[in-house]
C-alpha positions in Angstrom: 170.4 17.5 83.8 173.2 19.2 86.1 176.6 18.7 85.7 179.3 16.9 85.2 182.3 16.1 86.8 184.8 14.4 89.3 188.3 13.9 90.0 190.8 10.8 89.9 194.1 10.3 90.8 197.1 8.1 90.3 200.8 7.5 90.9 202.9 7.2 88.0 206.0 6.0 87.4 208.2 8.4 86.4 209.2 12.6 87.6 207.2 14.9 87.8 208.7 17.4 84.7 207.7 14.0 82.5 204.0 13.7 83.7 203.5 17.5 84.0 205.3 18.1 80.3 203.3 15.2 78.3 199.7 16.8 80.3 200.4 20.4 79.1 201.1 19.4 75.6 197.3 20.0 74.7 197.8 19.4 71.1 199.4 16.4 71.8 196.9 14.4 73.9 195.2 12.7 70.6 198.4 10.6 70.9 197.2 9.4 74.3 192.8 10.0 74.5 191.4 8.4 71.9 188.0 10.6 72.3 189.8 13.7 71.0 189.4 13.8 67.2 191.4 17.1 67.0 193.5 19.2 68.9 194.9 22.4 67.3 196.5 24.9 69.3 195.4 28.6 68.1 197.6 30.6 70.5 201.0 30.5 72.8 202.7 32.2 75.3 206.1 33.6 75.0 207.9 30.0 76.7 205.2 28.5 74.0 202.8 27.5 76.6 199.2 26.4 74.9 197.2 28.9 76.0 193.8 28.6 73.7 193.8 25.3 72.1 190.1 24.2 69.9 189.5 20.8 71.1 186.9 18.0 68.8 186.2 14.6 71.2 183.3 12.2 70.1 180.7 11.1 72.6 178.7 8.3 72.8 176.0 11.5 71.7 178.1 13.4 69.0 180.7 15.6 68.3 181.6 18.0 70.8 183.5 20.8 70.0 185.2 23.1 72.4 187.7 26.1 72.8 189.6 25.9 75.9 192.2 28.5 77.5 194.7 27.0 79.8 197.0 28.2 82.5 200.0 26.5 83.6 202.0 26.5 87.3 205.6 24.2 86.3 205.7 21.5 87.0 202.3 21.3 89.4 199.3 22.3 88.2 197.7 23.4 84.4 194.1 24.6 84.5 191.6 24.9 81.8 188.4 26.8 81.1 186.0 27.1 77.9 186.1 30.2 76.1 183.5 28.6 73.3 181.7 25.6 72.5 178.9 23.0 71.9 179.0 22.8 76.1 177.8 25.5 78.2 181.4 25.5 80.9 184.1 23.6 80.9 186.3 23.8 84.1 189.4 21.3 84.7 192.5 20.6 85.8 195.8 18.6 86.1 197.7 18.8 89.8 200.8 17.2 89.9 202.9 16.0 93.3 206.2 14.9 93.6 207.3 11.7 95.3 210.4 11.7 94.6 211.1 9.7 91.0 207.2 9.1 91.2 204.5 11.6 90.7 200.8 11.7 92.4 198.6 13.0 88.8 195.4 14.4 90.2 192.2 15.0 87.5 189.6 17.3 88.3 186.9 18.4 85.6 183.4 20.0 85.6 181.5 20.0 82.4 177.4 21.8 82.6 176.5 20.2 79.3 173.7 22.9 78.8 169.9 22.5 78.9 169.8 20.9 75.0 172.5 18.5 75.3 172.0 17.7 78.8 168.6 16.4 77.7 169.7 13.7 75.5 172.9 12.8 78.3 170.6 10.5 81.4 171.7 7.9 83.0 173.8 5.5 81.6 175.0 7.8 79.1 176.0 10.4 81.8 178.0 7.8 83.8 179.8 6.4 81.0 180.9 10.1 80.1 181.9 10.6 83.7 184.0 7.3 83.0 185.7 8.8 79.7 185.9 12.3 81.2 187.2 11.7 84.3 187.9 8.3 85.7 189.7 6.7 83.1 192.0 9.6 82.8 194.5 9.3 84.8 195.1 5.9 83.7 195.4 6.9 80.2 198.3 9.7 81.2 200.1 7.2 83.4 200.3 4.6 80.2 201.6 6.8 78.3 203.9 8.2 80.0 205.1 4.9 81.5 205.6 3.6 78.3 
């Protein structure tokens, strides 16, 4: 099983300090992705930034449990990698581009499940994940923030 990963993009309805604040609140995406059971952030920058943030999504295999350390550009891009966790790398990314009133959201990720877990994740189960972890994304930020 290799990996992982994709990108998606869409234009949402509203600037671009709205989209990019809501996507860097790490902590505060269980309000918005359903998969992610917890979200507690373990340490910040001096503005407060969410730097390492310990992350609990279900999967159509189980529990996955990761520690990811982010890195943030205002208002354009946040960037994540995993320090620890269930997954052998975790790399992803939020850009953001204005359109004046509008903003393009672009999702990148790449997740190497590792030789165990990548096992039990063929198929159908890898392309639904690709659904959840990538292509839906987008979507899910523009809702939200929309609303």
């Amino acid at each position: 099983m290799g990996k992982i990963g994709g990108s998606a993009e869409i234009e949402i309805e509203a600037p671009i300090e709205a989209v990019y604040e809501v996507a860097a609140d790490a902590e505060g995406a269980i309000r918005w992705q359903p998969e992610i059971e917890l979200a507690e952030c373990l340490e910040r920058d001096a503005d407060g930034n969410q730097l390492v943030v310990h992350i609990e999504s279900e999967t159509a295999v189980k529990r996955i449990k990761s520690t990811l350390r982010y890195a943030y550009r205002p208002a354009t891009e946040i960037t994540w990698t995993q320090d620890d966790g269930d997954l052998k790398a975790v790399v992803g990314s939020w850009r953001f581009e204005d359109l004046g009133g509008r903003t393009r959201a672009t999702y990148e990720l790449e997740v190497d499940p590792g030789r165990i877990l990548g096992m039990a994740m063929r198929g159908p189960v890898v392309d639904a994940l690709r659904g959840k972890m990538v292509d839906t994304m987008p979507a899910k930020l523009k809702a939200f923030v929309e609303a």
